[in-house]
N, C-alpha and C positions, 0 to 999 in steps of 0.2 A: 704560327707561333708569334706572339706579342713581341714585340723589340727588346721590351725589360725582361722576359723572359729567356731571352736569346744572351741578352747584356749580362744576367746571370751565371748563364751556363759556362760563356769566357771567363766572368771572375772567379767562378766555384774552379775549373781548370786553373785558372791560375792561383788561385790559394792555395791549392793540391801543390802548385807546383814548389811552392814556397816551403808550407810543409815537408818536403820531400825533403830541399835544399837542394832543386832539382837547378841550377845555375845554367843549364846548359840550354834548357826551356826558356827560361825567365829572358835572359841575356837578349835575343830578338825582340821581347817585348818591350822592353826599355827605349825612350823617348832618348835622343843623340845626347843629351848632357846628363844622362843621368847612368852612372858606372856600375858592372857587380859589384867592384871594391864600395861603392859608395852605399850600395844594397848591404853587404858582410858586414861594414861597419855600423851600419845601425840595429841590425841582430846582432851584433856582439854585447850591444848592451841590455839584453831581452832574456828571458828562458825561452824553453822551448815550444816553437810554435807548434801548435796541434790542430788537429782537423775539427771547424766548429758546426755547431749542433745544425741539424736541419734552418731550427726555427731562426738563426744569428742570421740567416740571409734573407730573413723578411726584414730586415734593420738595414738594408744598400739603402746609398743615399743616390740619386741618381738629379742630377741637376740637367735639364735641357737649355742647348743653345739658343736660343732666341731668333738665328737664321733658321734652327733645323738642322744644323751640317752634323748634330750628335750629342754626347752626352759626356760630361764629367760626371766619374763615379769615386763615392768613399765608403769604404768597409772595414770597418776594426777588426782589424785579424786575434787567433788565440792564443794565447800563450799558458802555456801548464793547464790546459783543460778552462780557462777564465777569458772573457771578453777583455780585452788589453785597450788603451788609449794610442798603442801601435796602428797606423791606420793607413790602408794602402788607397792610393789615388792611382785613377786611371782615367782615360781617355780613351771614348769610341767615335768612331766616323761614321756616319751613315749615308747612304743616300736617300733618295725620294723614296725607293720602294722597302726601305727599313732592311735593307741588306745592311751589314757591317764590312764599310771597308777596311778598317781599321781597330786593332785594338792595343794599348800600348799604356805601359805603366810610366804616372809621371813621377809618383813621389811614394816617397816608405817613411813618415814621418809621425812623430805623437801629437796629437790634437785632443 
């Protein structure tokens, strides 16, 4: 399996997890400064997220590190069935052989 491919299937989990309002999930994937309170408050200004179409996840932005050590990712999550400018940031680690050590949300922000 492709790395982006791999890099998918944690974000599509963790969108699920969002949609859910699944916190208990989410909560370990959070980078140390970034709170659930600080996650609740930015969907309290949102409708409701909902689960997006197959084709919304050929739109991941995936930016690579320049050492290699992984990837910044961003994906607009949905809100009331529509692509939102709500955009979830994350951060993967990898190693040499494209294992994922790491997967971890940095930001829940509008862009």
């Amino acid at each position: 399996m492709d790395i982006k491919d791999k890099l998918k299937l944690l974000l599509r989990e963790t969108v699920l997890d969002f949609v859910n309002g699944d916190f208990k999930k989410i909560h370990p994937k959070l980078i140390d400064e970034l709170t659930i309170e600080d996650i609740k408050e930015e969907l309290n200004y949102w409708g409701s997220l909902t689960v997006p179409p197959e084709f919304a996840y050929e739109t991941v932005y995936y930016y690579k590190y320049d050492e290699g050590s992984g990837y910044a990712i961003e994906f607009d999550l949905w809100v009331d069935n529509q692509q939102s400018d709500l955009t979830l940031s994350c951060e993967a680690v990898i190693d040499s052989y494209n294992n994922v050590l790491s997967f971890k949300i940095e930001n829940l922000h509008v862009l």
